[in-house]
C-alpha positions as CSV (number, residue, x, y, z in Angstrom):
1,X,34.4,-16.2,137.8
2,X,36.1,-15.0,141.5
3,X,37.7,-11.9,139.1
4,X,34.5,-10.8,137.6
5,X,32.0,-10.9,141.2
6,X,35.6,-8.0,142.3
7,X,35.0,-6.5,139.1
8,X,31.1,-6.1,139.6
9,X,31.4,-5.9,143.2
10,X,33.9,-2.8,142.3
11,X,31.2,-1.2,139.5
12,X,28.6,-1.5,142.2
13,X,30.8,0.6,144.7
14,X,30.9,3.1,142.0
15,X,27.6,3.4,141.5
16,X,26.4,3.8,145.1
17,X,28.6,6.9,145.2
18,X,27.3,8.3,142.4
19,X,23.6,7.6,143.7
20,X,24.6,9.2,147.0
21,X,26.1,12.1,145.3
22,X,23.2,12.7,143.0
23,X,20.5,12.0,146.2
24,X,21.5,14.6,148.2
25,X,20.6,18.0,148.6
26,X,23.2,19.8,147.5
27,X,26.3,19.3,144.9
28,X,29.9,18.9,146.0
29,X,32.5,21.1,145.9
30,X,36.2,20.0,145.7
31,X,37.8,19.5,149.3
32,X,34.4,17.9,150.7
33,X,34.0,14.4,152.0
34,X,32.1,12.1,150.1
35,X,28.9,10.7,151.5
36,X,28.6,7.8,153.4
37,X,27.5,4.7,152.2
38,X,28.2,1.0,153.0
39,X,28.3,-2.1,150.7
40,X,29.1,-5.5,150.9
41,X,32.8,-6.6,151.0
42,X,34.9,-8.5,148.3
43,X,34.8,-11.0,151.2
44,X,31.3,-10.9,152.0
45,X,31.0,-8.3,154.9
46,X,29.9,-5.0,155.0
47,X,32.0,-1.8,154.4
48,X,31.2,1.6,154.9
49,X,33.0,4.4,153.9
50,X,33.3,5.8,157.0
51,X,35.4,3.0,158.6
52,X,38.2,4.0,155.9
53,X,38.5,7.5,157.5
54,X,42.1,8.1,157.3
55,X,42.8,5.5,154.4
56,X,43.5,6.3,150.8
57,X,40.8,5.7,148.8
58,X,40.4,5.1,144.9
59,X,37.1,5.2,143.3
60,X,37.6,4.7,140.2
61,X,34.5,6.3,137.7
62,X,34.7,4.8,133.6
63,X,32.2,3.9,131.1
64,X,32.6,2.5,128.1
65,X,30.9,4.6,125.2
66,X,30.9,3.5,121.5
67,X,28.6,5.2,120.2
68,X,29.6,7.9,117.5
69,X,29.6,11.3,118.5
């Protein structure tokens, strides 16, 4: 049960992003940061983007799609 809260926990992350990068203004180019946004932890805190200036980040985007094309 612990893997699959990281897994949704992990989806959720994904999805802010793509909610902040959709809600703003303008598009973004290659080379720009990402927006902020903050979410809870995998151990029940709060991170924010922004606090992992400096860091390597992976954000990883997938769907899974079986519909025929």
């Amino acid at each position: 049960m612990r893997i699959m809260s990281k897994v949704f926990r992990v989806w959720m992350l994904g999805l802010a992003f793509l909610l902040a990068a959709y809600g703003s203004s303008r598009a973004l180019e290659v080379g720009q940061p990402a927006p902020d946004f903050e979410l809870e932890s995998t151990s029940g805190g709060k991170l924010k983007l922004s606090s992992l200036k400096g860091k390597n980040v992976l954000i990883n985007f997938y769907v899974l799609d079986f519909s025929p094309t």
